[in-house]
mmJSON file of the N, C-alpha and C atoms, coordinates in Angstrom:
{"data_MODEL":{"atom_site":{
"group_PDB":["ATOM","ATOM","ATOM","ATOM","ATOM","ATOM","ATOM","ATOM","ATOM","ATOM","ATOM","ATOM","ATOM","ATOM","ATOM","ATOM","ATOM","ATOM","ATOM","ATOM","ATOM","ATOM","ATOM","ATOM","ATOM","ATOM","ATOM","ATOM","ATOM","ATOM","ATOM","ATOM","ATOM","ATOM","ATOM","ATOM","ATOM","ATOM","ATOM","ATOM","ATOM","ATOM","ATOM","ATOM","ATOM","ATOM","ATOM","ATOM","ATOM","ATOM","ATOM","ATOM","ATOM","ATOM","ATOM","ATOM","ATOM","ATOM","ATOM","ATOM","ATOM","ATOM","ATOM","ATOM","ATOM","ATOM","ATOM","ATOM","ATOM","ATOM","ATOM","ATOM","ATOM","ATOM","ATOM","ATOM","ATOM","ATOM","ATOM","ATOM","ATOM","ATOM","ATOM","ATOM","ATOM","ATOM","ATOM","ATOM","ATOM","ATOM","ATOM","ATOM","ATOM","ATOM","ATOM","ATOM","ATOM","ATOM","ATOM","ATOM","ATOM","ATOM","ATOM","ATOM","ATOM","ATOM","ATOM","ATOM","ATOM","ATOM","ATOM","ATOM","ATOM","ATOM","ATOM","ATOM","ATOM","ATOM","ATOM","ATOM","ATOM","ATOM","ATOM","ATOM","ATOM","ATOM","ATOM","ATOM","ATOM","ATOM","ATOM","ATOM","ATOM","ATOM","ATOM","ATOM","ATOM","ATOM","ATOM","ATOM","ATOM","ATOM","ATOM","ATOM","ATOM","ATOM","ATOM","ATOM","ATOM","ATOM","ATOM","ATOM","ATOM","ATOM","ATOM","ATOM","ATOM","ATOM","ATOM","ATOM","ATOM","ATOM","ATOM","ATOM","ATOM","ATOM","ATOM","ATOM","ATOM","ATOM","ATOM","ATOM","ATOM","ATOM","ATOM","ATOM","ATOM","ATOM","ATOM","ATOM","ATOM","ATOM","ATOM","ATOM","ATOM","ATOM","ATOM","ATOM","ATOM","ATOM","ATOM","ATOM","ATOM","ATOM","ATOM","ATOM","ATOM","ATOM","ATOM","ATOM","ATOM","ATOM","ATOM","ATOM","ATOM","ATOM","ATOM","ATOM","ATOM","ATOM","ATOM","ATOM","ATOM","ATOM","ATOM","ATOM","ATOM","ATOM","ATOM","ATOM","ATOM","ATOM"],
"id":[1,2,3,4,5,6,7,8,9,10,11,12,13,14,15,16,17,18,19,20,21,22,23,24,25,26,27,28,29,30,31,32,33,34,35,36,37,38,39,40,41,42,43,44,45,46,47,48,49,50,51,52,53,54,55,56,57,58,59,60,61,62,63,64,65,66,67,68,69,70,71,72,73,74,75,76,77,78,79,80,81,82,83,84,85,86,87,88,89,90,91,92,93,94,95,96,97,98,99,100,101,102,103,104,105,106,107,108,109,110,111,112,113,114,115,116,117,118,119,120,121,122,123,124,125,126,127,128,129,130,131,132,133,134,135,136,137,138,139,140,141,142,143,144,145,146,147,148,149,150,151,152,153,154,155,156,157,158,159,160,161,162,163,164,165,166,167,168,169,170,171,172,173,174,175,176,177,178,179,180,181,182,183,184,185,186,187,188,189,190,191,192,193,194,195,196,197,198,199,200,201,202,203,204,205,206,207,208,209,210,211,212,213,214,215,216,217,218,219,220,221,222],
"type_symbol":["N","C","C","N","C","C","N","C","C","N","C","C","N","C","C","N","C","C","N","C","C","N","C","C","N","C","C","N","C","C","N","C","C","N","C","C","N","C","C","N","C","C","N","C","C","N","C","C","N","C","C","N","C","C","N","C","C","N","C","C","N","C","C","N","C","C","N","C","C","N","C","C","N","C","C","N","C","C","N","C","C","N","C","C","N","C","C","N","C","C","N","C","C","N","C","C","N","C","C","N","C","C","N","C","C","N","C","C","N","C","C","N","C","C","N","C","C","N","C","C","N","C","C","N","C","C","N","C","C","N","C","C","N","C","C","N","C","C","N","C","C","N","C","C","N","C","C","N","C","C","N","C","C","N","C","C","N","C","C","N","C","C","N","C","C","N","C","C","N","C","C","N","C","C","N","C","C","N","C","C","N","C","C","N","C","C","N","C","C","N","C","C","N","C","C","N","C","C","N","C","C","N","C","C","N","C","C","N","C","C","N","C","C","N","C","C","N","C","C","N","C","C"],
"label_atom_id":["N","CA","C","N","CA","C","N","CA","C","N","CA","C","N","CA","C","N","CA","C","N","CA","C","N","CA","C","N","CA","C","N","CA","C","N","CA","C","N","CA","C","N","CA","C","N","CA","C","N","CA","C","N","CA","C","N","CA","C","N","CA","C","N","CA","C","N","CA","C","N","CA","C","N","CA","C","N","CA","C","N","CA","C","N","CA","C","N","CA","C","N","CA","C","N","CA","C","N","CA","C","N","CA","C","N","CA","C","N","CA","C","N","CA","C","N","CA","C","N","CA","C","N","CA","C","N","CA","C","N","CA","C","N","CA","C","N","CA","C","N","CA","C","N","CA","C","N","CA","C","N","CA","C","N","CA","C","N","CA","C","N","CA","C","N","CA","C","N","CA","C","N","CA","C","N","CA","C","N","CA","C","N","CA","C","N","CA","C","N","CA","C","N","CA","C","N","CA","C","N","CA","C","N","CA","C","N","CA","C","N","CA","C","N","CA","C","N","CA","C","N","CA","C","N","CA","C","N","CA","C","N","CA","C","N","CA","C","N","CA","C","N","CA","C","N","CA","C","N","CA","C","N","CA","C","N","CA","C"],
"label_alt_id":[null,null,null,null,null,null,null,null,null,null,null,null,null,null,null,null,null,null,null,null,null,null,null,null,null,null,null,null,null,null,null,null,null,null,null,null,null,null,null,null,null,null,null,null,null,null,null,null,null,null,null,null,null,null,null,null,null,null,null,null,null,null,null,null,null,null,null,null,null,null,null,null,null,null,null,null,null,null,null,null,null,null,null,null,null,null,null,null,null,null,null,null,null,null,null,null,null,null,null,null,null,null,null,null,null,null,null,null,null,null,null,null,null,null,null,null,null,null,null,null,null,null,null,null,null,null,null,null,null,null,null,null,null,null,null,null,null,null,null,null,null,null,null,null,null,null,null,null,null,null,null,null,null,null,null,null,null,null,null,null,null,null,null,null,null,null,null,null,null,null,null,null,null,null,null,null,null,null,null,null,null,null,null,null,null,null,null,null,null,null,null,null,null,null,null,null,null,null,null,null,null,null,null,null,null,null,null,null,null,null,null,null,null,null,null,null,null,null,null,null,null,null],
"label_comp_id":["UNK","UNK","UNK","UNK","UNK","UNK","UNK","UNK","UNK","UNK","UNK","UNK","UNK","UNK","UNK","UNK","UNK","UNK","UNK","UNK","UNK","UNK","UNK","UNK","UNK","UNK","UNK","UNK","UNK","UNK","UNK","UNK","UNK","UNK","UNK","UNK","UNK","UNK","UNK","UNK","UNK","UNK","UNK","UNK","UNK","UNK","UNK","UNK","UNK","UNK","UNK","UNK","UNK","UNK","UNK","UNK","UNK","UNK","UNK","UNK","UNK","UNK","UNK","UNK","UNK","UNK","UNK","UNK","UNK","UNK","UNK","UNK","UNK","UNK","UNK","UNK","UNK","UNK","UNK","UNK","UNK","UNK","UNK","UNK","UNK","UNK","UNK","UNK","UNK","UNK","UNK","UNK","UNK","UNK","UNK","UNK","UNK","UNK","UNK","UNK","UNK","UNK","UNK","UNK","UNK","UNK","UNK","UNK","UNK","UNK","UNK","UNK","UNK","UNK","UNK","UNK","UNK","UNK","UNK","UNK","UNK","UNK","UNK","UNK","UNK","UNK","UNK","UNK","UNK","UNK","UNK","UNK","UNK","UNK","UNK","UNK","UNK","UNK","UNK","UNK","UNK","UNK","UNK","UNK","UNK","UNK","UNK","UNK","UNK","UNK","UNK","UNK","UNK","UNK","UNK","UNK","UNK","UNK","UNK","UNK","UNK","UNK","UNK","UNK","UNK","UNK","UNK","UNK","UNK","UNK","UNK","UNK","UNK","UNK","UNK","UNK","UNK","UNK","UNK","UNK","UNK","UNK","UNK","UNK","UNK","UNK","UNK","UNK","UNK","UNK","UNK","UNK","UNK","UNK","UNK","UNK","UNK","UNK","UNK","UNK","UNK","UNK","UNK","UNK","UNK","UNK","UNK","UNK","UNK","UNK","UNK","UNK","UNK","UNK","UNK","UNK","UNK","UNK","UNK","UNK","UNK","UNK"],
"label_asym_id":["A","A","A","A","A","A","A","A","A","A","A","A","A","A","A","A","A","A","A","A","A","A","A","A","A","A","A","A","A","A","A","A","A","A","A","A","A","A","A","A","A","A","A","A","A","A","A","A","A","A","A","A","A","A","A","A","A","A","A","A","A","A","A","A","A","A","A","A","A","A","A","A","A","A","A","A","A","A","A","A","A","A","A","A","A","A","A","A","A","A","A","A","A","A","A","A","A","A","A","A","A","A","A","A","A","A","A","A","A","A","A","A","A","A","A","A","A","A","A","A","A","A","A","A","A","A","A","A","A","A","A","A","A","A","A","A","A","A","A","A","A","A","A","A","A","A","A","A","A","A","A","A","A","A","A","A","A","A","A","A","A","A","A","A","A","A","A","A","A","A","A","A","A","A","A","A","A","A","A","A","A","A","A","A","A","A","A","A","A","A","A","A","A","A","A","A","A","A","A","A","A","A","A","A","A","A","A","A","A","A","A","A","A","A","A","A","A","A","A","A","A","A"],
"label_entity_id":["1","1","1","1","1","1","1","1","1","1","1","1","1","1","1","1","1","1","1","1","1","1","1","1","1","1","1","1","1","1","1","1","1","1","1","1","1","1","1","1","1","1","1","1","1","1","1","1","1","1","1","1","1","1","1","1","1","1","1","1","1","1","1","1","1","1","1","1","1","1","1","1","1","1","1","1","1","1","1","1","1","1","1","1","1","1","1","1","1","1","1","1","1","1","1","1","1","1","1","1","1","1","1","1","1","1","1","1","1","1","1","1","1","1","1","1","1","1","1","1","1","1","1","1","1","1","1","1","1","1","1","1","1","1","1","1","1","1","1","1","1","1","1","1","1","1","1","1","1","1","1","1","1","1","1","1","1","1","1","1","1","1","1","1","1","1","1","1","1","1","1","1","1","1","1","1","1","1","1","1","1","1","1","1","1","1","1","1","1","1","1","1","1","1","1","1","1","1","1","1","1","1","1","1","1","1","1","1","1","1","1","1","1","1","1","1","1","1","1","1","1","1"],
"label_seq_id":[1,1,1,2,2,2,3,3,3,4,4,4,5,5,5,6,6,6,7,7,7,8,8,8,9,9,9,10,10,10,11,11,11,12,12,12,13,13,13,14,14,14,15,15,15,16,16,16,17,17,17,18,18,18,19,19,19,20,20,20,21,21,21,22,22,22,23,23,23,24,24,24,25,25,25,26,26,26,27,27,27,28,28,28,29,29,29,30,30,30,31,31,31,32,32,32,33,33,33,34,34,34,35,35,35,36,36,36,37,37,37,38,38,38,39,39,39,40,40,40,41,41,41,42,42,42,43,43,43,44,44,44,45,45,45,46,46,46,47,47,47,48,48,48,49,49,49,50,50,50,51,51,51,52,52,52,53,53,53,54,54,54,55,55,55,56,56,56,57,57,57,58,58,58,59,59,59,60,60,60,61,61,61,62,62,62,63,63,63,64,64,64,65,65,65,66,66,66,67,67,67,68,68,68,69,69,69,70,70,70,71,71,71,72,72,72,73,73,73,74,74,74],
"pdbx_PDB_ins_code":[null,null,null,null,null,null,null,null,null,null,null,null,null,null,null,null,null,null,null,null,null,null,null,null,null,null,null,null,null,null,null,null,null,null,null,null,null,null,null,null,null,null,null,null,null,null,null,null,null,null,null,null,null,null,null,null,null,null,null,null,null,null,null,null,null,null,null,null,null,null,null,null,null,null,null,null,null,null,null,null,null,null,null,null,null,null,null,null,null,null,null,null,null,null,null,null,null,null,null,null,null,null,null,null,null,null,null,null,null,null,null,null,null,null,null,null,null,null,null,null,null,null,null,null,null,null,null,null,null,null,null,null,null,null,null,null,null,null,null,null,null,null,null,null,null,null,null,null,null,null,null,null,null,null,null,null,null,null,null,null,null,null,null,null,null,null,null,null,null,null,null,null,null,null,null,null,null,null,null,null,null,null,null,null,null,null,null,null,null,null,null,null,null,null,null,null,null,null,null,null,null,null,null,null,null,null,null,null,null,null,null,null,null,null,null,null,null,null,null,null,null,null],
"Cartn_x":[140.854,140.592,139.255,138.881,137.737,136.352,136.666,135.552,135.336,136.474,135.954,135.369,135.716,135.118,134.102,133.495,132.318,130.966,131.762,131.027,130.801,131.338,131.285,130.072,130.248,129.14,128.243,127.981,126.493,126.233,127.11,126.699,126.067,126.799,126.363,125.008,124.641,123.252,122.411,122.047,121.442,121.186,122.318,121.901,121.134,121.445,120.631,119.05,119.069,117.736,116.499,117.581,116.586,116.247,117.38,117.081,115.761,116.023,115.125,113.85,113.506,112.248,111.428,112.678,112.41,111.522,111.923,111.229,110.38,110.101,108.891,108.003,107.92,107.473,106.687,107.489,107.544,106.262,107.051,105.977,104.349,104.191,103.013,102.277,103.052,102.507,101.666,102.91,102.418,101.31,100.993,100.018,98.529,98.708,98.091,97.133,98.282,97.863,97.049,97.472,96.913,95.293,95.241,93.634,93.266,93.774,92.727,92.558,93.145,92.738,91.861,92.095,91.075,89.479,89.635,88.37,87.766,88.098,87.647,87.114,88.482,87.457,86.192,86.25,84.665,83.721,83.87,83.155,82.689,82.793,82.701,81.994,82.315,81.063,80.029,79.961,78.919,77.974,78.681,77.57,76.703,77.51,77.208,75.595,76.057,75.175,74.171,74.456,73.413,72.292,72.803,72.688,71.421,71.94,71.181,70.052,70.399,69.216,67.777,68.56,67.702,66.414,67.711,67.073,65.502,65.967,65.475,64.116,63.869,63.043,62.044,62.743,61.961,60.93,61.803,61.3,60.258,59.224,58.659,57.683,57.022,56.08,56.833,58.004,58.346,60.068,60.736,61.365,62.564,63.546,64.572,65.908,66.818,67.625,69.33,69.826,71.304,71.865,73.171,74.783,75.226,75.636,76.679,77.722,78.718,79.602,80.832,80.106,80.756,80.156,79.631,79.247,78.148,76.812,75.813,74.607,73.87,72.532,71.711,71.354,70.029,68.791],
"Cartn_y":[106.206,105.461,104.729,104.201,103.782,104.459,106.244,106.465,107.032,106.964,107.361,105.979,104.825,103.543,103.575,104.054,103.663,104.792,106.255,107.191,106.762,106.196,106.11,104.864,104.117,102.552,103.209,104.333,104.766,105.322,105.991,107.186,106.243,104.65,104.026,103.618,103.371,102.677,103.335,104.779,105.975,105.819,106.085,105.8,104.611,103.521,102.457,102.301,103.251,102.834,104.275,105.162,106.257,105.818,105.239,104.225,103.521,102.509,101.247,102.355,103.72,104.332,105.123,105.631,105.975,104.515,103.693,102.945,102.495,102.43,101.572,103.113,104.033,105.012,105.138,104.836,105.087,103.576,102.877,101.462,101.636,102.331,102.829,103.477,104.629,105.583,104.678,103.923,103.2,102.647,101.913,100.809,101.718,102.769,104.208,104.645,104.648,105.315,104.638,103.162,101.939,101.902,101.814,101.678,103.199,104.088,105.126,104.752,104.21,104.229,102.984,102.252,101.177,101.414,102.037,102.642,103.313,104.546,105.138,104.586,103.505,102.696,101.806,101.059,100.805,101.813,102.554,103.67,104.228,104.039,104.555,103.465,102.193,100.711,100.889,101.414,100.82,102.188,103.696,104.915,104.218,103.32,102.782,101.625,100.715,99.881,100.808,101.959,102.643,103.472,103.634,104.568,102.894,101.966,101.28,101.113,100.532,100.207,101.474,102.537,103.126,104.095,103.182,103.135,101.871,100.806,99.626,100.129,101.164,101.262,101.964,103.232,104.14,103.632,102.308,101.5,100.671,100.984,100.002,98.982,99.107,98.837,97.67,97.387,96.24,95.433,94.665,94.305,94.346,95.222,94.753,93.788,93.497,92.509,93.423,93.629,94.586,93.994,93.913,93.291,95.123,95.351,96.429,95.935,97.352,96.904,96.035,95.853,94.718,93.604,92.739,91.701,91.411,91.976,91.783,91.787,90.845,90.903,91.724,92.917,93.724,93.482],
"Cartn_z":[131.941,130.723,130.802,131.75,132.042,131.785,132.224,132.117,130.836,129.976,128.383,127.731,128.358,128.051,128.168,129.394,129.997,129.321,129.474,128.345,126.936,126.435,124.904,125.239,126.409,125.946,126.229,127.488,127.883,126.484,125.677,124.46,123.435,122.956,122.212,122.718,124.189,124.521,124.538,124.723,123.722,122.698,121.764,120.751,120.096,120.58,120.053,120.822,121.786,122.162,121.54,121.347,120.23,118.753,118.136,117.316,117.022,118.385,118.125,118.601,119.334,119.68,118.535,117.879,116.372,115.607,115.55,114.973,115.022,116.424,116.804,116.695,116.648,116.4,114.94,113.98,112.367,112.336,113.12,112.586,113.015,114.797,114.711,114.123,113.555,112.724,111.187,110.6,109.585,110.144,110.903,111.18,111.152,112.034,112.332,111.063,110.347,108.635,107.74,107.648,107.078,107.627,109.017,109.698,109.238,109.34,108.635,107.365,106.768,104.881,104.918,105.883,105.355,105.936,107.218,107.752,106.509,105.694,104.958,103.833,103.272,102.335,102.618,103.93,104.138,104.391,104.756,104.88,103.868,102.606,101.073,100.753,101.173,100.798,101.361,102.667,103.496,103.0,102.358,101.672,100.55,99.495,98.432,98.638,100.048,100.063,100.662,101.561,101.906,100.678,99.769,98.753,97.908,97.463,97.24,97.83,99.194,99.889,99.636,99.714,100.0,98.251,96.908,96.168,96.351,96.318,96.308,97.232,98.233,99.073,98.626,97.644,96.821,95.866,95.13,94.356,94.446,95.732,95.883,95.311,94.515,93.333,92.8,92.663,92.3,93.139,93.1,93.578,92.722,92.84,92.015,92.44,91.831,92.309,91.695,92.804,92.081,93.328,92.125,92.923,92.949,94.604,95.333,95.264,95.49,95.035,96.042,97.211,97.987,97.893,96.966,96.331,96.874,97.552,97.942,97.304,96.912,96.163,97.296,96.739,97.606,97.038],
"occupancy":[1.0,1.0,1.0,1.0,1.0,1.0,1.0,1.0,1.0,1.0,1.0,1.0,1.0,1.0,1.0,1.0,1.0,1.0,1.0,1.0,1.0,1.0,1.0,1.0,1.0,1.0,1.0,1.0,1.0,1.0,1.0,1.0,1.0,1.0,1.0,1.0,1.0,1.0,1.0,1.0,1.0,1.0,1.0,1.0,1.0,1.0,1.0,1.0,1.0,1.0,1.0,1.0,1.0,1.0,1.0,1.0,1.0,1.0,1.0,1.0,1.0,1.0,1.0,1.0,1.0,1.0,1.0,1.0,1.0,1.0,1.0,1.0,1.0,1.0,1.0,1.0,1.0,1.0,1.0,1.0,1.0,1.0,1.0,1.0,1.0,1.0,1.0,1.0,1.0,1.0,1.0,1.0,1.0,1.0,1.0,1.0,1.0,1.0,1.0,1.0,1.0,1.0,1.0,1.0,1.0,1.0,1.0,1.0,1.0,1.0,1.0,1.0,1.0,1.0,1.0,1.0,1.0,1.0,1.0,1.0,1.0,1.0,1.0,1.0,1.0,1.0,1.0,1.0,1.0,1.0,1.0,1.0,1.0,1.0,1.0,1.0,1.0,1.0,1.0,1.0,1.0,1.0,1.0,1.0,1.0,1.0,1.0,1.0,1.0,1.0,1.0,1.0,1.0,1.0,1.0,1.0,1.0,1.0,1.0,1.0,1.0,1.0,1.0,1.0,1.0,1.0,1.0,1.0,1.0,1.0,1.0,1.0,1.0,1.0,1.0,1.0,1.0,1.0,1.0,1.0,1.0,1.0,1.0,1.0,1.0,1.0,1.0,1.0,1.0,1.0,1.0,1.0,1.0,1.0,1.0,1.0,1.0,1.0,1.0,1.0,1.0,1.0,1.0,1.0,1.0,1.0,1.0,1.0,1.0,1.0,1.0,1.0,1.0,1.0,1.0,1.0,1.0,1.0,1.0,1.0,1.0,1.0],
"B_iso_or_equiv":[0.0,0.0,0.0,0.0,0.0,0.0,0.0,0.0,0.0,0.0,0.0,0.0,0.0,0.0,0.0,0.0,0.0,0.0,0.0,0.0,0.0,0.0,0.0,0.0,0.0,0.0,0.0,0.0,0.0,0.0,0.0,0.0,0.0,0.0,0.0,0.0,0.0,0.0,0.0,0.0,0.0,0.0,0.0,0.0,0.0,0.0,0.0,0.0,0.0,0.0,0.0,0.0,0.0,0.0,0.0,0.0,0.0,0.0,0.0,0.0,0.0,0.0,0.0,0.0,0.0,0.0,0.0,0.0,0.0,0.0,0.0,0.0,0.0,0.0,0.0,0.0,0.0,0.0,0.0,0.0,0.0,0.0,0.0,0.0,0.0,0.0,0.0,0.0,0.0,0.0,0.0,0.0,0.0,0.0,0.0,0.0,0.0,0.0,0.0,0.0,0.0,0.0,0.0,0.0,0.0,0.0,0.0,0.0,0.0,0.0,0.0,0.0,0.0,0.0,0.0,0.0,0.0,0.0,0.0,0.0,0.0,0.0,0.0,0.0,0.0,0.0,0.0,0.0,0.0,0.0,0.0,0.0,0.0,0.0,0.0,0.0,0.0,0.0,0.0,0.0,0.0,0.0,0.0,0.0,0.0,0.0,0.0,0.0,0.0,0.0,0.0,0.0,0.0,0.0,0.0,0.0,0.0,0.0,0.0,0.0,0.0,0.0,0.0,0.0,0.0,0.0,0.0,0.0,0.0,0.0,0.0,0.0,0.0,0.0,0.0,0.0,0.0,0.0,0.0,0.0,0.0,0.0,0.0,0.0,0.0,0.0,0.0,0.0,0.0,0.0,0.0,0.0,0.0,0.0,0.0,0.0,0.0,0.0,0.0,0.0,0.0,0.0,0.0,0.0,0.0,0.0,0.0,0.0,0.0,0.0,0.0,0.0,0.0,0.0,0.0,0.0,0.0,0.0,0.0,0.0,0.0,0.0],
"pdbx_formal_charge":[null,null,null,null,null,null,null,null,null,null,null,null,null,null,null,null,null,null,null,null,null,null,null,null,null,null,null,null,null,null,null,null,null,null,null,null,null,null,null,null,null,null,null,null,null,null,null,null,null,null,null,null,null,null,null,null,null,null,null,null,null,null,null,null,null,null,null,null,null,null,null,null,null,null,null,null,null,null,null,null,null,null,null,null,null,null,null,null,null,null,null,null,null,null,null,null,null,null,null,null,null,null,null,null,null,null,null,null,null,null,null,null,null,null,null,null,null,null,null,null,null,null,null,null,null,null,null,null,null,null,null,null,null,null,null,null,null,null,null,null,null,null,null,null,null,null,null,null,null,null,null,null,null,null,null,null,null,null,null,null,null,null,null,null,null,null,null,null,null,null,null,null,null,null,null,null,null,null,null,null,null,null,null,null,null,null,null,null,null,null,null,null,null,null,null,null,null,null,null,null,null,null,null,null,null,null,null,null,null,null,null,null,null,null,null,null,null,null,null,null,null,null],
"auth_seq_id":[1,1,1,2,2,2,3,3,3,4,4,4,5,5,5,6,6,6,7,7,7,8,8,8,9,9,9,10,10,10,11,11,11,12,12,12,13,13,13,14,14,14,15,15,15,16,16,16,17,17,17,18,18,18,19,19,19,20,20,20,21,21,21,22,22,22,23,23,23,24,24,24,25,25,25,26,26,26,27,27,27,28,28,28,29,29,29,30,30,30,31,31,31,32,32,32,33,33,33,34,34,34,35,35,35,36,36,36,37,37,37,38,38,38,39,39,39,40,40,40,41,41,41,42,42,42,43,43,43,44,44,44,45,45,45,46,46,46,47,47,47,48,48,48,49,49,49,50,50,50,51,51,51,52,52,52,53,53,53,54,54,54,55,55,55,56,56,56,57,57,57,58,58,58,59,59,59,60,60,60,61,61,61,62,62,62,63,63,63,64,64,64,65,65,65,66,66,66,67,67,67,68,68,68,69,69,69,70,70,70,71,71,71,72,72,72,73,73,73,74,74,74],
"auth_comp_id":["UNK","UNK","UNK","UNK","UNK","UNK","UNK","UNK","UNK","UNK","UNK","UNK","UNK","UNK","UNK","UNK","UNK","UNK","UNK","UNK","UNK","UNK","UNK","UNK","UNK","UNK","UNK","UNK","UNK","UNK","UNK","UNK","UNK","UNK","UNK","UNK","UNK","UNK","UNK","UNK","UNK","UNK","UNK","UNK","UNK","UNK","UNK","UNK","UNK","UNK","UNK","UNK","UNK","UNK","UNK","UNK","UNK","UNK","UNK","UNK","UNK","UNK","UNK","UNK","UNK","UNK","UNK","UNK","UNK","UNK","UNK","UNK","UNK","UNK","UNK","UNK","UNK","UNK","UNK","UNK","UNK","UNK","UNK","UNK","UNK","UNK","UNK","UNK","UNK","UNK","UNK","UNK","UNK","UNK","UNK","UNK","UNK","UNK","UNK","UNK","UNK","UNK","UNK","UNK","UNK","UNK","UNK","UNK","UNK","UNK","UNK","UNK","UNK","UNK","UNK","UNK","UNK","UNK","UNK","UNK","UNK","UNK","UNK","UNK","UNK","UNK","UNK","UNK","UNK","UNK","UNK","UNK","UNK","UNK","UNK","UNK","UNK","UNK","UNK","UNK","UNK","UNK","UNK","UNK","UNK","UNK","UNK","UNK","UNK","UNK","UNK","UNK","UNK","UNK","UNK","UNK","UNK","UNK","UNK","UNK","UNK","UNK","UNK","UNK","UNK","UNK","UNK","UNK","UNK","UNK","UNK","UNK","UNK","UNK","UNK","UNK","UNK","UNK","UNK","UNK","UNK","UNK","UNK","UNK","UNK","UNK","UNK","UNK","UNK","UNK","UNK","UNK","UNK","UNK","UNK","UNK","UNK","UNK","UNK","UNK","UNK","UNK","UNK","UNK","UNK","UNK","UNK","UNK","UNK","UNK","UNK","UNK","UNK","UNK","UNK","UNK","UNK","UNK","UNK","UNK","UNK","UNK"],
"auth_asym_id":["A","A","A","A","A","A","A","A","A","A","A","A","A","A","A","A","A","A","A","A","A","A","A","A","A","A","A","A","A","A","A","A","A","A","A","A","A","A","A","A","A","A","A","A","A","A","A","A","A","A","A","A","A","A","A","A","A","A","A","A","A","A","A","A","A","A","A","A","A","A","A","A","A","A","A","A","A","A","A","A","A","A","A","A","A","A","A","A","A","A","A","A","A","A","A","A","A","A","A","A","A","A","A","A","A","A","A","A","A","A","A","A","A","A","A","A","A","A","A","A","A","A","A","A","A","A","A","A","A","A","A","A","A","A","A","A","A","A","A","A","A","A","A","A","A","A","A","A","A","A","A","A","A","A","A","A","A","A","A","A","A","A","A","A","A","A","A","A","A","A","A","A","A","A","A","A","A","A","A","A","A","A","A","A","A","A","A","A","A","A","A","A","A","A","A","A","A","A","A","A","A","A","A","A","A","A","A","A","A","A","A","A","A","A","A","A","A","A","A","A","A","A"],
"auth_atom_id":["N","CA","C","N","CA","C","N","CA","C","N","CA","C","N","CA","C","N","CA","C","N","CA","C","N","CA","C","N","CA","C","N","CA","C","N","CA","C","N","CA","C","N","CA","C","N","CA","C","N","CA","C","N","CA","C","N","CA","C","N","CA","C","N","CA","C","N","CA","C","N","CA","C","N","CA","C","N","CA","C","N","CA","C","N","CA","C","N","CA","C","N","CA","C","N","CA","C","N","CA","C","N","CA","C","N","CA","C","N","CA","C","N","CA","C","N","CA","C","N","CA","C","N","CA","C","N","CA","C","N","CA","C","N","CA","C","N","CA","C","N","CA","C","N","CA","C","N","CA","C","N","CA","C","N","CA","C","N","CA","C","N","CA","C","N","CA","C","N","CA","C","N","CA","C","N","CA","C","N","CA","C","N","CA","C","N","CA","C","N","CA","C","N","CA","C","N","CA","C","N","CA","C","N","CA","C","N","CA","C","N","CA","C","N","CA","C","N","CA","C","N","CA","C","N","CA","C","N","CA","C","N","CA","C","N","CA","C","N","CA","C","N","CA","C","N","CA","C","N","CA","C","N","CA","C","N","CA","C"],
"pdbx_PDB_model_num":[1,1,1,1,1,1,1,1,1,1,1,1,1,1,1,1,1,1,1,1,1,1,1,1,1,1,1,1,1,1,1,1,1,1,1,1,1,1,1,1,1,1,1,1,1,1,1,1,1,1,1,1,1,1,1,1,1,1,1,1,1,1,1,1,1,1,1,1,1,1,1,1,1,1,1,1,1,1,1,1,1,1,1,1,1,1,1,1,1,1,1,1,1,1,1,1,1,1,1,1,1,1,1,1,1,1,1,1,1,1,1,1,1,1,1,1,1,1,1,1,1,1,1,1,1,1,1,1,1,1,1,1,1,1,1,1,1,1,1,1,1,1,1,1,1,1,1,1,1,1,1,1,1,1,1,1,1,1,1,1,1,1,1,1,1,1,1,1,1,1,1,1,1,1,1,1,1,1,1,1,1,1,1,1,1,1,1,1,1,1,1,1,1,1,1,1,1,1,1,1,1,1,1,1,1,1,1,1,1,1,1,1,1,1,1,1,1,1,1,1,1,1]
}}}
C-alpha cells in the first residue's frame, strides 16, 4: 500500500514540476517575443531619424528645423 502511495506522490511531483517548467518556459518565450518587437520598433525610429538627418545634410544651403518622429528637433 505504501508503494502505490508513494508512486502516485512521485507521479504528482512530476507533474507539478513539468507544469511549473512549462511555464516558466511560455513566460520566457513571452518576454523573448516582447524584446524582439520592441527592438524592431526602435529600429524603425532610429531609420526615420537616420533618414532625416541625412535629409537636413543634403539641405545644406540653409538650415531647416523638423520635429522626428521620436520627438527630436533636428
Amino acid at each position: 500500500m505504501e508503494d502505490k502511495a508513494k508512486k502516485k506522490n512521485n507521479k504528482g511531483i512530476e507533474l507539478v514540476s513539468k507544469v511549473h517548467n512549462m511555464k516558466t518556459l511560455k513566460r520566457t518565450y513571452t518576454i523573448k517575443q516582447s524584446a524582439k518587437r520592441a527592438a524592431a520598433l526602435h529600429q524603425a525610429k532610429i531609420k526615420e531619424v537616420r533618414e532625416v538627418i541625412s535629409e537636413n545634410k543634403q539641405d545644406s544651403s540653409r538650415i531647416k528645423m523638423r520635429k522626428t518622429p521620436a520627438g527630436v528637433f533636428l
